[in-house]
KOLBA-790001 format. One record per residue (C-alpha): chain; y, x, z. Coordinates in steps of 0.001 Angstrom, whole numbers, plus 500000, padded with zeros to 6 digits. Each point is the difference from the previous one (the first is absolute). Layout:
residues N
   ch        y        x        z
    A        Y        X        Z
...
***
This chain:
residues 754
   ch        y        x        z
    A   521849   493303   509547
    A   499499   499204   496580
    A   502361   501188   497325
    A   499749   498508   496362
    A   501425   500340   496591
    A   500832   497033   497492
    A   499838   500638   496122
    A   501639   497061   499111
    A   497356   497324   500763
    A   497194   502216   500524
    A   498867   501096   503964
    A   498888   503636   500476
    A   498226   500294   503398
    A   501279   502963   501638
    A   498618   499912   503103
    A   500907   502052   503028
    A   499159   499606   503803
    A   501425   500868   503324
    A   497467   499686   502949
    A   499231   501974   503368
    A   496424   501489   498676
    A   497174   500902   502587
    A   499191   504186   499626
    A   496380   500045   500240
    A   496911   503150   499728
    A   497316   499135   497533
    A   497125   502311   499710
    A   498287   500899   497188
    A   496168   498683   500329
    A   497744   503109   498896
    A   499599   503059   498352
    A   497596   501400   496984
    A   497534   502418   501458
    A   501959   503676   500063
    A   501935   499718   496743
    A   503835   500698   500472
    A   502417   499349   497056
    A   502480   503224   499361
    A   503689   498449   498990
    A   501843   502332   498092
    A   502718   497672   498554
    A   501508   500500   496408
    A   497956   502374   497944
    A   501146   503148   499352
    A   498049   500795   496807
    A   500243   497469   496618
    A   496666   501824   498795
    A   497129   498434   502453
    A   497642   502366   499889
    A   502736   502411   501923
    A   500526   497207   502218
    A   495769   500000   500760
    A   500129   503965   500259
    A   502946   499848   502473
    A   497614   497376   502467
    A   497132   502420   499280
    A   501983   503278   500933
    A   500941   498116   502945
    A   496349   498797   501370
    A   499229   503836   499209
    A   502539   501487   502256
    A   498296   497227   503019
    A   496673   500254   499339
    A   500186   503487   499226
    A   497281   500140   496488
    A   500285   497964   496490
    A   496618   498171   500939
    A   500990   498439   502645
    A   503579   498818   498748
    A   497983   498784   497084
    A   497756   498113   502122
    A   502451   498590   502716
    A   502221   498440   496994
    A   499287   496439   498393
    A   503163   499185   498574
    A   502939   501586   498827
    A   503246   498076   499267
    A   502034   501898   497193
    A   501592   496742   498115
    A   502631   497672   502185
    A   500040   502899   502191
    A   498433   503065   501711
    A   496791   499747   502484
    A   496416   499995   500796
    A   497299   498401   502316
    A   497710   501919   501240
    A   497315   500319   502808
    A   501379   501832   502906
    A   499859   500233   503708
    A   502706   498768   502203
    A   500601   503972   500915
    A   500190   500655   496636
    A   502719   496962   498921
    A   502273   501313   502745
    A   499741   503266   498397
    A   501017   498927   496963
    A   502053   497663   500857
    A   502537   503093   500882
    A   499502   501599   496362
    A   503260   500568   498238
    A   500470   497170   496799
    A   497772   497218   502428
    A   501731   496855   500876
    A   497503   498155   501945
    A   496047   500098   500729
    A   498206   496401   500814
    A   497001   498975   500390
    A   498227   498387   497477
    A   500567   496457   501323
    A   497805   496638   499102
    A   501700   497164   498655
    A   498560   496373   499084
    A   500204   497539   497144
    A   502786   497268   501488
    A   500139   488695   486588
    A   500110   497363   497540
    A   503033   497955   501641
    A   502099   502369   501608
    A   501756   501293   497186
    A   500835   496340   498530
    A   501378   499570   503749
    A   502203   503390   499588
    A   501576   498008   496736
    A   498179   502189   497594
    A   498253   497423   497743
    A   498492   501023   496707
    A   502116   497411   498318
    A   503325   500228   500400
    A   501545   502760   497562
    A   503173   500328   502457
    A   498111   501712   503498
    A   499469   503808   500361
    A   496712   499790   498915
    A   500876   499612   496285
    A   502907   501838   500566
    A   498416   502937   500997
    A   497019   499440   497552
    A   497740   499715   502597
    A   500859   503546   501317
    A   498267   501663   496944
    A   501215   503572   500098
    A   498937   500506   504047
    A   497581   501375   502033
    A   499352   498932   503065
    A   497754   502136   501969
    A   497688   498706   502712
    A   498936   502278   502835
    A   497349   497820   501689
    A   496134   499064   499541
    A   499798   500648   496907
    A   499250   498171   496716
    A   497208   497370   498782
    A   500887   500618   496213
    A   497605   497028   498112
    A   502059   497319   501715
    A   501792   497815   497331
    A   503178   500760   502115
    A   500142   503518   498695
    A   499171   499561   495672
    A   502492   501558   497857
    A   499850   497554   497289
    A   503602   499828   498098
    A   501574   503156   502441
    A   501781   502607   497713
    A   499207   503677   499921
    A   500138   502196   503658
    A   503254   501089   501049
    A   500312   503385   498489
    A   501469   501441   503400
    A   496480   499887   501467
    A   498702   502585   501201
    A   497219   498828   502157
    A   495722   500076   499718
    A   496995   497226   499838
    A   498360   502001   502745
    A   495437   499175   499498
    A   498227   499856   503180
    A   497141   497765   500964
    A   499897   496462   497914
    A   503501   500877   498433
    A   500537   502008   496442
    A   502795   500791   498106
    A   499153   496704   497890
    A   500931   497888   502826
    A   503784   501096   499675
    A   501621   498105   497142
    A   503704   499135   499284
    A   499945   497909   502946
    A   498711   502309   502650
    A   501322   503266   498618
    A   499012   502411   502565
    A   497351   500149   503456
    A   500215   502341   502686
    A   498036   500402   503097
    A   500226   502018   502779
    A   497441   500605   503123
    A   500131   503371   501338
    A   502246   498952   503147
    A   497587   497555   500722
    A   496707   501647   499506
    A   501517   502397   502158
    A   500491   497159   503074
    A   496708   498101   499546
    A   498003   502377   498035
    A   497836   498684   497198
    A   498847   496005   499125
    A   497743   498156   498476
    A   501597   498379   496773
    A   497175   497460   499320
    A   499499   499289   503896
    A   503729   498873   500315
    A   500575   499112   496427
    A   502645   502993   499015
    A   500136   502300   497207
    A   500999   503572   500036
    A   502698   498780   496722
    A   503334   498115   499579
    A   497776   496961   499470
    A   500990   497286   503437
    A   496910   499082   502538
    A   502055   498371   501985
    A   502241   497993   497619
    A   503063   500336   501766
    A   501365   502028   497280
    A   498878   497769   497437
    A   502199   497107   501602
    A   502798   501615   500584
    A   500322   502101   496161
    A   498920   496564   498116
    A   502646   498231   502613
    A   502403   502906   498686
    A   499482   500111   496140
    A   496709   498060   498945
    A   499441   498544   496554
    A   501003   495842   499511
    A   496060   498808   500608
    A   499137   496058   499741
    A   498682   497567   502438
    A   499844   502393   502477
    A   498413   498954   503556
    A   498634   500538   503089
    A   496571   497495   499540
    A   502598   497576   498294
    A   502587   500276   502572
    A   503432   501265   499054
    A   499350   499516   496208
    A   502392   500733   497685
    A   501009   503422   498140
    A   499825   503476   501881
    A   502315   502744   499047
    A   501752   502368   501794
    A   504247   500343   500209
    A   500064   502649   497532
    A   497519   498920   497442
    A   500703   502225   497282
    A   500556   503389   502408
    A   497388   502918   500189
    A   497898   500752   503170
    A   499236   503628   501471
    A   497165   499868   502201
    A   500323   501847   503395
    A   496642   499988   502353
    A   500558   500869   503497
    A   498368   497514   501813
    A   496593   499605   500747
    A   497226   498382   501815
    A   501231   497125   502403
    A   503753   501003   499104
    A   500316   503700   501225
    A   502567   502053   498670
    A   501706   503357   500792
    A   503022   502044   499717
    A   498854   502687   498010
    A   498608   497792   497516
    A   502578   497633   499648
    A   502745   503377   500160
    A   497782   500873   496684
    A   499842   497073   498215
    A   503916   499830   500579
    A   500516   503604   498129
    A   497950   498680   497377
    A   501379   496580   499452
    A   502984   502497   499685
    A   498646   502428   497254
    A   498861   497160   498188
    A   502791   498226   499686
    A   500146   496602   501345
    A   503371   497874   500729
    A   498412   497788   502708
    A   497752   500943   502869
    A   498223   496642   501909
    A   498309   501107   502865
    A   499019   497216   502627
    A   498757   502366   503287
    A   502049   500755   503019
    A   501195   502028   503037
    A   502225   500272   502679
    A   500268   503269   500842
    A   503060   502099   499613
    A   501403   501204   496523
    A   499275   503882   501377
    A   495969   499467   500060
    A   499816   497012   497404
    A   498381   501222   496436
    A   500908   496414   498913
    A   503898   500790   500781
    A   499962   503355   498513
    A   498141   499418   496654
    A   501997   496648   499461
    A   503674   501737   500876
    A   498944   502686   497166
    A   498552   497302   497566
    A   503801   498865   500752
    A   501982   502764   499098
    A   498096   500173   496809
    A   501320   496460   499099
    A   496959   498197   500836
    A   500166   496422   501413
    A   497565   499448   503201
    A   498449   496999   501841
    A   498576   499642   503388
    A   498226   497414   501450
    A   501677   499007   503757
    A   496711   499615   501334
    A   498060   497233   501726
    A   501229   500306   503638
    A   501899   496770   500421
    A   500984   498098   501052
    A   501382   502548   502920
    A   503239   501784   500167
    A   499766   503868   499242
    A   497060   499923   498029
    A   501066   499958   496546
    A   498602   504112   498142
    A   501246   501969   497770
    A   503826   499775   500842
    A   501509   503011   497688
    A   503274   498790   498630
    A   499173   501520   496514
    A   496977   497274   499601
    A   499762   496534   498896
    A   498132   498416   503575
    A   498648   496450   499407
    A   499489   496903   502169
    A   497396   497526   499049
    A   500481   496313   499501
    A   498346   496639   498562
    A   500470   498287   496941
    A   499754   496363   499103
    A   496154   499848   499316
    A   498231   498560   502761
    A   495730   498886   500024
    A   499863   496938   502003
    A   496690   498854   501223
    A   499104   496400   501523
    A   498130   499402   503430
    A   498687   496691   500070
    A   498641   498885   503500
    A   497317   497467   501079
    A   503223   497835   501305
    A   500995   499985   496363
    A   503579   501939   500349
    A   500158   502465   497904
    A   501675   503464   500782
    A   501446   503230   498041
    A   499038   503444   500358
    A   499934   502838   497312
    A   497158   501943   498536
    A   499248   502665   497360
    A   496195   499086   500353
    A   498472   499332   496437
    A   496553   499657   501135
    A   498645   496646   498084
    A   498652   497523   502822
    A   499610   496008   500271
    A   502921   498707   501412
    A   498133   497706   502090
    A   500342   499550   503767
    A   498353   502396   502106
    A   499573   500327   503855
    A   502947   501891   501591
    A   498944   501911   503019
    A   501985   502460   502608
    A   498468   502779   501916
    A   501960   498838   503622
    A   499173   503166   501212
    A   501103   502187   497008
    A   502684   498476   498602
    A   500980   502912   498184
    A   497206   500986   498162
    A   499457   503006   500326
    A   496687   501782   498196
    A   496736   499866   501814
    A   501250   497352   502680
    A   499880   496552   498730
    A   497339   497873   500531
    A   497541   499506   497216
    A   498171   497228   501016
    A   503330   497895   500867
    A   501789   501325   496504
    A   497172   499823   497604
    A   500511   498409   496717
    A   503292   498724   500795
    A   503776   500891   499795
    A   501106   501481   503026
    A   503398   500226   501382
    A   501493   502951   501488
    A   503104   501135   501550
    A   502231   503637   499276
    A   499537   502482   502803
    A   501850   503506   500210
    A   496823   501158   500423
    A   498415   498147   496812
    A   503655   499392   497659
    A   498648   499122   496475
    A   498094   497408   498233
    A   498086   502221   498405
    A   498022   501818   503129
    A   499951   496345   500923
    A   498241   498947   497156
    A   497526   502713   499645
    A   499237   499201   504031
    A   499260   496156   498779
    A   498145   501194   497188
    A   497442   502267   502194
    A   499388   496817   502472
    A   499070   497920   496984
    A   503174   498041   499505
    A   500989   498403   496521
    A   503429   499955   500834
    A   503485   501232   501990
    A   503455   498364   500557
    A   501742   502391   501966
    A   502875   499174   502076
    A   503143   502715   500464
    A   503870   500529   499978
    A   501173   498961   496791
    A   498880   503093   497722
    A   501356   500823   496465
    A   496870   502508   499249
    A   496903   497437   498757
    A   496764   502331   500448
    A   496988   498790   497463
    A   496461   499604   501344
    A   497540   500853   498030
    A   496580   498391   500934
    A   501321   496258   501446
    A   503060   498160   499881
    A   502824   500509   502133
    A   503491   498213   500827
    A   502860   501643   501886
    A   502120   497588   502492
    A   503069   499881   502419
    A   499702   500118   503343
    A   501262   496248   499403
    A   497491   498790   497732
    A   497246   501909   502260
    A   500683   498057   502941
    A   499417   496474   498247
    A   496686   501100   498804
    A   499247   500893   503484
    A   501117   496940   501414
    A   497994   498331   497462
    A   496504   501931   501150
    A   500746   499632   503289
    A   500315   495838   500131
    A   496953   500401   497569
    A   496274   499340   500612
    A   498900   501065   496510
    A   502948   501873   497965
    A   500090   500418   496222
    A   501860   501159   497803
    A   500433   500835   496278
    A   502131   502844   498334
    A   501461   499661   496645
    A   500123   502660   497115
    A   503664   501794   499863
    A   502405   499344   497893
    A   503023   502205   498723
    A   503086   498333   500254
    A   503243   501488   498719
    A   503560   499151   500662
    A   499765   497497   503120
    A   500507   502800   502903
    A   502868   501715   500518
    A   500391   503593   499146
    A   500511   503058   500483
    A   498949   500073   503714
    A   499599   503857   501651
    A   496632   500282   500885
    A   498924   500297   503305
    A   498101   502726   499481
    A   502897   502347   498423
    A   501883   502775   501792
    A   503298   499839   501611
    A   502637   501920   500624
    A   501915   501666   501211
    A   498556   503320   499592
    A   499581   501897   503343
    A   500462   503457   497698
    A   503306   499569   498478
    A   501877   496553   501440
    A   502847   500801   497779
    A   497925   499229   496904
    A   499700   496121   499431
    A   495787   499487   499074
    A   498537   498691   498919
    A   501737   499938   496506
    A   498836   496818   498299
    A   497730   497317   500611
    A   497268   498968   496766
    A   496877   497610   499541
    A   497237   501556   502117
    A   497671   497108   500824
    A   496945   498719   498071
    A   500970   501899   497439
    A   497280   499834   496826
    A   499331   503117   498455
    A   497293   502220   498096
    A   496986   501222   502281
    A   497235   502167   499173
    A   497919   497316   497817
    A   496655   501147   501710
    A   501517   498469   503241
    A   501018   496839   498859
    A   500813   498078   497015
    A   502291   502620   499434
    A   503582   498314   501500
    A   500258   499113   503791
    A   502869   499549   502507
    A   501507   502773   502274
    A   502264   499813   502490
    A   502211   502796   501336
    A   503033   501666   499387
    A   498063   502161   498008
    A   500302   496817   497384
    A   503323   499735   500354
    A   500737   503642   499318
    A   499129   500364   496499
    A   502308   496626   499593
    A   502869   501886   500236
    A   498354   503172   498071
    A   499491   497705   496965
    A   503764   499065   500524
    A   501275   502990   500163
    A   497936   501213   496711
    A   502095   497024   498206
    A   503344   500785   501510
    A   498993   504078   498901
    A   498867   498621   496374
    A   503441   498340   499936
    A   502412   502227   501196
    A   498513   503234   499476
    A   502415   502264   501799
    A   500167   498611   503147
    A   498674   502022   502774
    A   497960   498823   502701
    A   502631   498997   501979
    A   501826   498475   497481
    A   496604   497753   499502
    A   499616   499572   503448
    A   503223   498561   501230
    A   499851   497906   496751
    A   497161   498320   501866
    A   501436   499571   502980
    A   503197   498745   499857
    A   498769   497308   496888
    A   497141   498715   502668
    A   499945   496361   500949
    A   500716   498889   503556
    A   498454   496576   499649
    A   496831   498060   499236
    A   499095   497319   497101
    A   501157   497493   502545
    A   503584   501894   499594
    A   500211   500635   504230
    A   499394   503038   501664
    A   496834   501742   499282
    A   497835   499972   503574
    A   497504   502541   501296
    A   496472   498862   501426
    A   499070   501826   503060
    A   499185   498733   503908
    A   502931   497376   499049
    A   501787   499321   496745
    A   503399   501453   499487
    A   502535   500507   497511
    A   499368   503283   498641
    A   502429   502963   500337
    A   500517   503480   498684
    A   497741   501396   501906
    A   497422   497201   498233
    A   500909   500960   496809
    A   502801   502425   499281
    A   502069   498604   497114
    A   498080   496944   499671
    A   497504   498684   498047
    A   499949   502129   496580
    A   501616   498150   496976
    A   498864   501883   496530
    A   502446   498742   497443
    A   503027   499905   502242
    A   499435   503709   500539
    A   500056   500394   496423
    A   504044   500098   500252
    A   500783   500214   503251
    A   503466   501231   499809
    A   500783   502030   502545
    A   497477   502737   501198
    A   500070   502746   502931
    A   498643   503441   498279
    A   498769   502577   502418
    A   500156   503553   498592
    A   497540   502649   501417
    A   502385   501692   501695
    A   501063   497025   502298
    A   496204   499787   500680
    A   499885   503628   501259
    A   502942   499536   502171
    A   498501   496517   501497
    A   497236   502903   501082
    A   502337   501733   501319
    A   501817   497312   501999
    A   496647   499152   501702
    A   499279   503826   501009
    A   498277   501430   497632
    A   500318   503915   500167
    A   501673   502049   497510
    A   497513   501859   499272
    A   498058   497520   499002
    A   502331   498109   498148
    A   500533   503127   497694
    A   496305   500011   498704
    A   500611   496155   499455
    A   501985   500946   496680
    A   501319   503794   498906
    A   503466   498282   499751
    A   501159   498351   503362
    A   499664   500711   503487
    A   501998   497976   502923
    A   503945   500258   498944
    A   502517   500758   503118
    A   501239   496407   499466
    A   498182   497978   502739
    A   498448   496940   498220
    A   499387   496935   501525
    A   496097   498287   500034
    A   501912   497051   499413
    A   501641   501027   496456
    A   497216   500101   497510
    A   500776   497800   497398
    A   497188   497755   500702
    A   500792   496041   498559
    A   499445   498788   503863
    A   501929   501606   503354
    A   498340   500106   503391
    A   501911   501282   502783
    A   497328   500642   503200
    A   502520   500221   502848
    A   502978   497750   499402
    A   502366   501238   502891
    A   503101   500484   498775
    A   501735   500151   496298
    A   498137   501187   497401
    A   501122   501186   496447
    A   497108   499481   497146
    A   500289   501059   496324
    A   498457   498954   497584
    A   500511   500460   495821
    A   499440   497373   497632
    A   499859   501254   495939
    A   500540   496710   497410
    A   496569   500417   497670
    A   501380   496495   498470
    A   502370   498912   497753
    A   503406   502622   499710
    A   502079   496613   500552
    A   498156   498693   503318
    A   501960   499367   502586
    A   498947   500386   503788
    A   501305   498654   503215
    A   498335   501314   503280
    A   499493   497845   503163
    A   498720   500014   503223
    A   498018   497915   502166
    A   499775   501250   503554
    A   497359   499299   502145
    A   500846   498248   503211
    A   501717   502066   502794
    A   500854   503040   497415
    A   503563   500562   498461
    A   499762   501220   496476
    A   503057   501084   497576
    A   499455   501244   496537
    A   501575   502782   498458
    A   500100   500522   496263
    A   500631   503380   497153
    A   499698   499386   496683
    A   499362   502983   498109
    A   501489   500435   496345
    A   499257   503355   497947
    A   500055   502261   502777
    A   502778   498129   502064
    A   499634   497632   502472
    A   502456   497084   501726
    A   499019   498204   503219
    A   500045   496612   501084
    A   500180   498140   503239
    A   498122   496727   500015
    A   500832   498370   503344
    A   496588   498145   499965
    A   501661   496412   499858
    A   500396   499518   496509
    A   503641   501389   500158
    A   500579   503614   497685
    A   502452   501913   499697
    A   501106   501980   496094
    A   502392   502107   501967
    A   498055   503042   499610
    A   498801   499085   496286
    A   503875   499871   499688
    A   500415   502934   501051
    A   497401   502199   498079
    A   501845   498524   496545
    A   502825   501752   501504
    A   497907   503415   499633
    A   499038   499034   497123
    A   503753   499626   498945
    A   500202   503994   501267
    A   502576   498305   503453
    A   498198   500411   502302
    A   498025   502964   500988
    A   495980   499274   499820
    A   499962   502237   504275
    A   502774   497356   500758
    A   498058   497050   498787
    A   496729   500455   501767
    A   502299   501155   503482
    A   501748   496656   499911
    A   496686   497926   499163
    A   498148   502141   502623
    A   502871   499142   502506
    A   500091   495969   498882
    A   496034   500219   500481
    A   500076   501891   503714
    A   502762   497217   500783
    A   497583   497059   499208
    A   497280   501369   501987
    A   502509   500035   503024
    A   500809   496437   499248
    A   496584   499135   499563
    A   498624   501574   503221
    A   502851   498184   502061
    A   498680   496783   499015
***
């Protein structure tokens, strides 16, 4: 079903969903050494250093001596809320998991890491004085932390030239720690954290300048680098990847502050109890947007991620997930709380063709990201008949020698750029490598490359095969912008629905996640270079949400989230349906991309939004079994009420009903954040096989009227009528909402009969 509401001329996309969803276990995929995280919900103390005596007096009373408390503890968490990880024995966490004022004890679980024209393709253009950009003034005013990788802080990306004094609500540090100082913070980057104890604890200690890391905020893997300068870098000039993609770099929120979270590390590791830390900290210090582009599956009980993001929540704090890079299967989509912002990834209208050029003289397409200079003259094209896919160590390097060599996509041997290296080691000059239409271009570094379709592959093939002697030449690439339609969901982007919690439509939103050309660590490269990922695509809609924040100041994060949603677009630059790349091409549906595809200055004023309070978060918990017990460390105000609540009632902007077998009552609340004048009609659009009627209440100062909308276009004012009679003081206000109740019961008969 899809339900909708018109403001005059303008569309607000309020999706919603009915569908028969597939239940389905998902494990979580490893565990940190012996640390266990100690829940403790809402903190009981406002003065921390009670909180950290209460976790100490509580390690005493295990352990049995101050020493070893002292030494079993590495963090405590006294700022979103009460806890502590710390290194115990399985024996031990059961122990404590029975002490009185403990919610939950987890283990210390890993987790993993999931440009210039993407925000021109979002509609936020430097130029035009009328987009949320300049109405938001760039986001100046917000901070947007980043809990990731870290920071590279000399990139151009991340200058403060022309950026106003720091938000005087501050409160965070410029943490020093190998190649970083507290000069490397400015009024850009106004704070760096970083956090390693849960990890040193799993994989002891590492060599920094064997795997290029620092023991600092500053980024050795540049992951965090791409995503905060994707977020909130600086306007920077004829930015490029080796020429490719030129034009100007910024981020969506130019003018909005960073805070700088480190919890990943070498090759991408992460863990709870770091992340839970930098989460209470990003709290403390006071940011209004947290961007944090890792993932996980597992259940909200034993997920740091979903604990440290619903308290980051309740303290009015905006955050964004990345969906993760699963796709293009069903279930796999992470990080499924209905509190975050979870986002799809998708393509934008910038494409790098490259021309093939045979010895027959036809002349093919492929795309590239290879910038390394070469004569485009023709070369002999070989194949390796018995290693087809290239795999490293197997070709033949007296057959593939000085010449480009064509290879074929195995599941063993899936991208072009463990293809490439292969060629490279056997002496090749070249690669154009053949596979199912891919959105994700990989660069090789040492010799030139071309990506084709399975298509394209086999007339190449064809080609060698009915030749004695076959050449070819490859072409420099080219950026082209414009001439391919977009968005498209990427193939590698997680889907939905979520196997955890079916009754909560992710992912959310769908944003530019491919080739996306951001700030790197300038020691790797020439300082920008492309990414793909919905790790790219997550600090899109961070950067969007620090405008919407910057403009309308106090909306809460669901306010700002539903904004998003229900403003998204559900077509591509070609104005059809946008389609999803995967084994075959399809149209894409919610569980693509949620909403849609995200649409910046629509959200601006979207009209209508759906506000969840925390309250109707804690009793979604308790609707999915969460004990009470637990639920009353959550928050010192609310435990589960006697009212049953149904999963299906939380006022999320989107409605998805798992099993459909008989008729179901939904409610949702919509609050006008637009004009005092608008006017709103609802309507429905059921999908096929599924009867839908739509009931309306319109609240007014504390009263309320209800309206039957029989779904065809026909309405009836009869109850309207009748609440001007209370208003009159004829009719009784008990009497009114009896005889509406009655007409309503009476049209659900009527309804079901047909």
């Amino acid at each position: 079903m899809m339900a909708s509401f018109l403001q005059y001329n303008h569309f607000l996309g309020v999706f919603a969903l009915l569908h028969l969803l597939l239940c389905l276990t998902v494990s979580v995929t490893g565990t940190a050494s012996n640390v266990h995280i100690v829940y403790m919900g809402e903190k009981k103390h406002e003065d921390p250093a009670t909180t950290v005596k209460s976790h100490h007096d509580m390690l005493l009373t295990l352990l049995g001596s101050k020493e070893a408390a002292k030494n079993s503890i590495l963090y405590s968490y006294k700022h979103g809320f009460s806890g502590f990880a710390a290194k115990l024995t399985d024996s031990q966490a059961k122990l404590l998991a029975e002490f009185p004022g403990v919610v939950r004890v987890f283990p210390n679980y890993f987790r993993k890491l999931h440009t210039t024209r993407s925000w021109d393709f979002l509609g936020l253009n430097t130029n035009y004085p009328t987009n949320l950009l300049s109405k938001s003034n760039m986001g100046d005013g917000v901070i947007i932390a980043m809990i990731d990788t870290g920071i590279w802080p000399e990139s151009e990306s991340f200058k403060d030239d022309d950026m106003g004094p720091i938000p005087s609500r501050w409160k965070g540090i410029c943490q020093t720690g190998e190649s970083f100082n507290s000069t490397h913070c400015n009024k850009k980057i106004i704070g760096a954290r970083w956090f390693i104890k849960g990890l040193r604890e799993a994989v002891g200690t590492f060599n920094t300048t064997e795997n290029g890391e620092y023991l600092s905020p500053r980024d050795g893997n540049g992951h965090g680098t791409h995503c905060a300068s994707t977020a909130a870098g600086h306007l920077i000039e004829k930015a490029s990847y080796g020429g490719l993609g030129m034009g100007v770099a910024r981020g969506g929120a130019p003018l909005a502050r960073l805070a700088i979270y480190k919890t990943c590390w070498v090759n991408g590791l992460c863990t709870d109890a770091d992340i839970l830390k930098a989460f209470d900290k990003a709290v403390l210090d006071g940011v209004d947007i947290i961007s944090v582009s890792l993932g996980s599956m597992s259940s909200y009980q034993s997920n740091g991620l979903a604990v440290g993001s619903f308290h980051a929540i309740a303290k009015g704090i905006t955050v964004v997930f990345s969906g993760g890079n699963g796709g293009p299967f069903s279930n796999s989509v992470e990080n499924v709380e209905p509190w975050l912002i979870t986002v799809a990834a998708t393509t934008i209208d910038r494409v790098f063709p490259t021309a093939i050029t045979l010895g027959n003289n036809s002349t093919l397409t492929g795309q590239s990201l290879s910038i390394v200079k070469h004569k485009e003259v023709f070369t002999s094209l070989a194949i390796d008949d018995s290693v087809t896919v290239c795999e490293l160590g197997n070709l033949n390097s007296t057959l593939v020698a000085g010449k480009v060599v064509f290879c074929i996509a195995s599941q063993h041997n899936p991208d072009m750029e463990s293809a490439s290296l292969a060629v490279l080691v056997a002496g090749g000059v070249g690669l154009i490598y053949a596979q199912q239409p891919n959105d994700n271009l990989s660069p090789c570094m040492d010799i030139q490359c071309i990506q084709v379709d399975y298509e394209i592959g086999a007339k190449i093939l064809s080609y060698i095969s009915k030749t004695r002697s076959p050449i070819v030449k490859l072409s420099q690439p080219k950026t082209v912008i414009g001439k391919w339609v977009a968005p498209q969901v990427a193939s590698f982007s997680s889907r939905g629905p979520s196997s955890l919690s079916p009754a909560v439509l992710k992912p959310d939103i769908a944003a530019p996640g491919v080739n996306i050309l951001a700030a790197i660590p300038s020691a790797s490269s020439r300082g920008y270079a492309f990414l793909s990922g919905t790790s790219m695509s997550c600090p899109h809609v961070a950067g969007v949400a620090a405008l919407l924040k910057s403009l309308h100041k106090d909306w809460s994060p669901a306010a700002i989230k539903s904004a998003i949603i229900t403003t998204a677009s559900q077509t591509g630059t070609d104005k059809d349906v946008i389609w999803a790349e995967g084994d075959t091409q399809k149209p894409a549906n919610a569980f693509d991309i949620g909403g849609g595809h995200v649409d910046p200055n629509k959200a601006a004023n979207p009209g209508l939004i759906y506000n969840i309070s925390m309250e109707s978060y804690i009793q979604f918990l308790c609707s999915i079994g969460y004990r009470k017990r637990e639920l009353n460390y959550l928050t010192n105000r609310t435990s589960c009420s006697r009212k049953r609540h149904s999963v299906l009632d939380l006022n999320l902007p989107s409605i998805s009903i798992p099993y459909l077998k008989r008729t179901i009552t939904v409610t949702r609340t919509v609050t006008n954040v637009g004009s005092v004048n608008s006017v709103y009609r609802a309507l429905v659009q059921s999908p096929h096989g599924v009867k839908m009627m739509l009931g309306l209440e319109r609240r007014l100062s504390g009263r309320s009227y209800s309206r039957i909308d029989y779904g065809t276009g026909h309405e009836t004012n009869f109850a309207a009528w009748l609440y001007c009679i209370v208003r009159q003081g004829l009719l009784k206000e008990e009497d009114y909402q009896a005889i509406v109740s009655r007409i309503f019961v009476k049209y659900l008969e009527l309804m079901s009969d047909e």
